[in-house]
N, C-alpha and C positions, 0 to 999 in steps of 0.2 A: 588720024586722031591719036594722041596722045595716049599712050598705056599708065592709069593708073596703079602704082603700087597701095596695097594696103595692110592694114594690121593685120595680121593670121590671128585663127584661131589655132589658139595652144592649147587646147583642152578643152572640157563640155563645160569645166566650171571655173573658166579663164575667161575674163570681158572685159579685159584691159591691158595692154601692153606698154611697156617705158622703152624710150627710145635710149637705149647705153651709148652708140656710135657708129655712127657714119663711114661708112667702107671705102664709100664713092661722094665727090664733090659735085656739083651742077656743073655740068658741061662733061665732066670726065664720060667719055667711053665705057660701055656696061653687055658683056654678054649672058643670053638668056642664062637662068639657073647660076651665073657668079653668084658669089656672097656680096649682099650691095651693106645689108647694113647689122648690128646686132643690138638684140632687143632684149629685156628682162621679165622676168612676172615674179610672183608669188614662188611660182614653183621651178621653173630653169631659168636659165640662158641661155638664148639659140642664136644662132644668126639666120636670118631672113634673105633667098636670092631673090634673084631681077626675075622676074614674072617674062620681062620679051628683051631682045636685043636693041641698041642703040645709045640714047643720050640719055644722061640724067638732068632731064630738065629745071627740076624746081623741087626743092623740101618743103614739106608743109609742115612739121613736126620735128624742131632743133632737138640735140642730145638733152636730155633729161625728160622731154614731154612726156608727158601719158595720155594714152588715146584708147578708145575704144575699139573694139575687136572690129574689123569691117571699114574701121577710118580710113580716108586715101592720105594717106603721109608721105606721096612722090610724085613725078610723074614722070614716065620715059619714054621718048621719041626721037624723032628724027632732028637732027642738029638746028635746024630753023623753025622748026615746027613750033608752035605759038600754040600756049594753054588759054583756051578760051571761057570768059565766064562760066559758061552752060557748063564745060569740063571742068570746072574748077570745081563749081559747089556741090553738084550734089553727092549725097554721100560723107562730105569734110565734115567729118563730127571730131575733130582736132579741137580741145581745151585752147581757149585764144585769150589774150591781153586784150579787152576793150579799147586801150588808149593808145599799143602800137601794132593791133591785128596780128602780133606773132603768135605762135605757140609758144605758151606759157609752160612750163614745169607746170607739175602736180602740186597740189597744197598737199603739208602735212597727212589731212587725212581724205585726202581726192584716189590714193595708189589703190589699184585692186579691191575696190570698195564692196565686192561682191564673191571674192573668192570663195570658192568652198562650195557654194551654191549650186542645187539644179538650175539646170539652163532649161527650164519651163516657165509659160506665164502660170500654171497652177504653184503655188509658193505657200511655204507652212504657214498655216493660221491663217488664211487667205489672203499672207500680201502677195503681192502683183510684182512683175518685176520692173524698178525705177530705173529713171535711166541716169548719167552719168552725172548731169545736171542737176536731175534732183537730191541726189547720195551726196554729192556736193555739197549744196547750201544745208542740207541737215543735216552734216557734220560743219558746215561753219558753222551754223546756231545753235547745234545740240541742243535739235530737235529730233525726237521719236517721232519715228511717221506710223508706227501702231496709232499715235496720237492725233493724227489727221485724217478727215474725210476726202477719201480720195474720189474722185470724178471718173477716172478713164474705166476702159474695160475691167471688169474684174475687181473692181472700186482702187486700181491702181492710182497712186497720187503722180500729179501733174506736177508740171512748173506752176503751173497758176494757181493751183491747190497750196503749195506749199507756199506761194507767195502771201497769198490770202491768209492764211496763217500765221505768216511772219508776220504783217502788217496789223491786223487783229491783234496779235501778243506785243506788241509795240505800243499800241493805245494804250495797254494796261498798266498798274504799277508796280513797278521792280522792285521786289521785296529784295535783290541785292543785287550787283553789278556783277556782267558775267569774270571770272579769273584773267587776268593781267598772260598773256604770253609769256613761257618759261624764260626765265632769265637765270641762270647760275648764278650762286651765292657766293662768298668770296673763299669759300672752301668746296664750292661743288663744279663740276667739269659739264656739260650739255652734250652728251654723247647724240650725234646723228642716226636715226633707224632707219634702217635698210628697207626695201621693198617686202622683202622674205618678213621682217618684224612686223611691219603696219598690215603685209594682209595677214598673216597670224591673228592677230590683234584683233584685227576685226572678223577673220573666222570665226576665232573660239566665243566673242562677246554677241555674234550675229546666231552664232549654236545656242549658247545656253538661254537667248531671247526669246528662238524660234521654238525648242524643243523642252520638257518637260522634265526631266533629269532625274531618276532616281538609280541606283545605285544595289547589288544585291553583292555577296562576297561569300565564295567559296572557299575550303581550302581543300588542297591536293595532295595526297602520299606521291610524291613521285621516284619513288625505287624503280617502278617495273622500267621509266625509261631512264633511269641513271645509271642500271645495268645495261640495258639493250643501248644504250651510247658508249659505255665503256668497251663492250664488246665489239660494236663494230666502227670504233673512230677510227683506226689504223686501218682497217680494211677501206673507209672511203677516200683516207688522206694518200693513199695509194693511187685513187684513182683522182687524185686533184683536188677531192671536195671538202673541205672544213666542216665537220658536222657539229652545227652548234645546239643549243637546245631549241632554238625557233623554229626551225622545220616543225618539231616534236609536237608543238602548239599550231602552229597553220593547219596543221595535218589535225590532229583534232578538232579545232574549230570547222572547218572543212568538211569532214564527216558528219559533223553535229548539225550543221546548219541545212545541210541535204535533209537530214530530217525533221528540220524545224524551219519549215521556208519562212515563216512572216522575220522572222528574225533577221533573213536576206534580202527584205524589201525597204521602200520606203515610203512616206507620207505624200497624200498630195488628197486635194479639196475633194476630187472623185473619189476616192479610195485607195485601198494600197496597192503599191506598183509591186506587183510578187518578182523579182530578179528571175530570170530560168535559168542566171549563168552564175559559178557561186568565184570572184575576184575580190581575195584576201589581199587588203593591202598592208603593210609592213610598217610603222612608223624609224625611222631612220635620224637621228641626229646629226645634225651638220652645223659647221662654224655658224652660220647665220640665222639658223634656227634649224626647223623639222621639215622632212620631208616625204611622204607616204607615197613611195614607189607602190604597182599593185601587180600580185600573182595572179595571172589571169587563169582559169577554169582549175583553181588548186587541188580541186574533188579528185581528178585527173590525175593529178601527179602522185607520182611514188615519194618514200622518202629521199631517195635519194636526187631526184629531181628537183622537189622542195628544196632541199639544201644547195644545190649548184643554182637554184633560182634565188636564193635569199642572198649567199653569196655577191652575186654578180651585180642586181638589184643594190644592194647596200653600199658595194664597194663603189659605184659610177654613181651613185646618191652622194658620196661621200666628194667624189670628184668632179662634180658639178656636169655630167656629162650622159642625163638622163633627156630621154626624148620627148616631145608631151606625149605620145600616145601611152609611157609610160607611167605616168601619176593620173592619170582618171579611169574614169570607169569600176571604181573599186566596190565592192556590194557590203566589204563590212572589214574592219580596221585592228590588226592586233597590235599593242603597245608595249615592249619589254622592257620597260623601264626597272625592271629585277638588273637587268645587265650593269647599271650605277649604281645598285647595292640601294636600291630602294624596296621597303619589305608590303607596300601594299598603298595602291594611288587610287585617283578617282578621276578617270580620263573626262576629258568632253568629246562627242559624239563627233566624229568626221560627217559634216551634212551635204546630204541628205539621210544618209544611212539612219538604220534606227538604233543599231547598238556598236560597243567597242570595248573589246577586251582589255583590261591592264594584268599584265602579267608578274610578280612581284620577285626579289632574291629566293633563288632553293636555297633554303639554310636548312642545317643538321636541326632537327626539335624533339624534345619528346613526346614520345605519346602513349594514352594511353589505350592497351589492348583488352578489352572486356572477356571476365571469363564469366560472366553470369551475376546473377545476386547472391545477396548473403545467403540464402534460404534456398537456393537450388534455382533450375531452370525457370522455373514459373513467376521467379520477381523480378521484378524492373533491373533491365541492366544498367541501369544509370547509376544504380546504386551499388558502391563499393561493393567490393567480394574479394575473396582473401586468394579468388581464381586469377584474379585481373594482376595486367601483368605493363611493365612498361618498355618502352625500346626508342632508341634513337633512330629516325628516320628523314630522308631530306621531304621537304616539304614547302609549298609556295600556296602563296595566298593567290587566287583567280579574282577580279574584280568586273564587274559586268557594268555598265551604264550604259541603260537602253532609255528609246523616248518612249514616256508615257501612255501616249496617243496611239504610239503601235501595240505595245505589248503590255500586257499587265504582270502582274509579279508571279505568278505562277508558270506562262510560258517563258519571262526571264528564268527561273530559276530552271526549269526542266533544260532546257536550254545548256544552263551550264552546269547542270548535275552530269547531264550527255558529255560535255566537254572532258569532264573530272574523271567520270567512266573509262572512256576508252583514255586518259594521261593513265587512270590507274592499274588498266587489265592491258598494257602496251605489250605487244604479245604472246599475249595468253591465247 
């Protein structure tokens, strides 16, 4: 019987793959584990081997398709060997052309429709998880399926639910006609979006749907580590490692989050899932967009390990040559967007996670150091005193956005007061 090829899973929050190019043609010759074909997501690009030895009998999924994680998109056997119905169907959950049963490319907004996401049917705010089909037509109709009754388990929405709906919202009257497909203007260009853009797109718009978003902002004296980096940047750059200020933050956050576990979990319809394993993942910019390599067990590491991990991490993010088991599993997300000279952001939550640090420019500021009240020790220090004194100090603004539904503003803030702590007493 013929060995089906299928879409790998590339990660826990990867449910869809695009087919880039074919290694091997039907009929070509194929040993177990070659490279037969190479595929895309959200987050890499890998190439896929031959599961068994022999022939490549049949594609089911031409370059550009997109398919779901588990689809059969091949099949290899023996040179005569004949794919029979029964082998054919089941399983083919291949995006198909009605009118010439091939695999169709992805619509516009069909790619990686669900990136980002726990791979559970318990799902924020009690959606269900839909399947490829239905993410489909409710991005053809821009339709909210918070807006539908859904039928299946979990009042997950069906095909039939969603059809039921279309059909329903058809009867009614169109207070306007949906928008015309972009067309450039006679001074604008229609730039194509990459796969990396459209699940972006639909990460960060499916976060701040799913998740409750407020936002709490710290700021940090950071001397104690602008010294201890000055001090020992030559002594790591001896032994290979670039010590940047990021380690300085994972390593903080990391400590912090050991003592503040709901802050390392995340949401689900039972309750909170408390992590027991604390994986900082890094945001990393890349030509195509972002991409969140994750430090697995950071608690763990030294500084100087942090640093040859962020390092390493960044640099293969940057070169397109990260593995999946390297971007998931991450418990909570720091963003350094200080690094472009930006002085204070307001991330969106990497999901399922509950929060995500943004980390802002250390710039030189002043500040001021209170030497009491006017009237001696017993008045409010807030108030001038001819004791108070001022000093230049570098200093970064810490930005926090955690979900609602996990944490309220008092565990957010203890949270990153603990952060601020140990940036400011770095070894004391």
């Amino acid at each position: 019987m013929p060995t089906p090829v299928k879409m790998p899973q590339l990660g826990e929050t990867v449910f869809e793959g695009t087919v880039a190019r074919w290694l091997k043609q039907p009929g070509d010759p194929v040993q177990r584990q070659e490279p037969l074909l190479d595929i895309t997501t959200d987050k890499i690009d890998t190439e896929v081997p031959a599961p068994a030895a022999g022939f490549l009998l049949k594609i089911l999924a031409v370059e550009g398709a997109t398919v779901q994680v588990g689809s059969v998109i091949a099949y290899i056997g023996d040179r005569e060997e004949e794919i029979t119905e029964e082998a054919e169907g089941p399983g083919e959950a291949v995006e198909s052309s009605e009118e010439t049963g091939r695999p169709a490319p992805s619509s516009p907004l069909s790619a990686s429709r669900r990136a980002g996401e726990a791979a559970s049917d318990a799902k924020p705010e009690g959606r269900a998880f839909v399947s490829p089909v239905v993410a489909r037509l409710s991005a053809e109709h821009n339709i909210d399926l918070d807006e539908v009754q859904g039928s299946g388990r979990q009042g997950r929405v069906t095909k039939k639910d969603l059809l039921a709906y279309i059909g329903a919202a058809e009867k009614q009257p169109l207070a306007a006609q949906p928008a015309a497909a972009a067309v450039p203007g006679e001074n604008e260009v229609l730039q194509p979006l990459s796969n990396m853009r459209r699940a972006i797109a639909e990460h960060m718009s499916r976060s701040v749907r799913t998740s409750p978003h407020v936002v709490t902002i710290f700021e940090t004296d950071m001397t104690a580590v602008v010294r201890h980096r000055a001090a020992h940047k030559e002594e790591f750059a001896q032994k290979g490692v670039n010590l940047s200020f990021t380690p300085y933050f994972v390593a903080a956050v990391a400590a912090a989050l050991g003592e503040n576990p709901t802050v390392n979990s995340s949401w689900t319809d039972a309750g909170l899932m408390l992590s027991q394993r604390i994986h900082v993942g890094i945001a990393v910019a890349v030509p195509d967009g972002l991409v969140v390599p994750v430090i697995r067990d950071a608690d763990e590491m030294n500084l100087q390990g942090l640093a040859r991990t962020v390092n390493d991490l960044a640099g293969r993010a940057r070169r397109g040559e990260l593995s999946p088991d390297e971007v998931r599993g991450g418990t909570f997300t720091v963003t350094n967007h200080g690094t472009s000279g930006s002085l204070l952001g307001t991330p969106i939550i990497n999901q399922p996670q509950a929060a995500i640090l943004g980390v802002g420019q250390i710039s030189k500021r002043a500040v001021v150091n209170s030497g009491g009240g006017p009237d001696g020790a017993s008045a409010d220090p807030l108030l001038p005193s001819a004791d108070d004194t001022i000093s230049i100090r570098p200093m970064s603004y810490l930005s926090l956005a955690f979900d609602h539904r996990i944490l309220d503003g008092f565990g957010a803030d203890s949270f990153l007061a603990d952060v601020v702590k140990r940036l400011e007493n770095w070894g004391v």
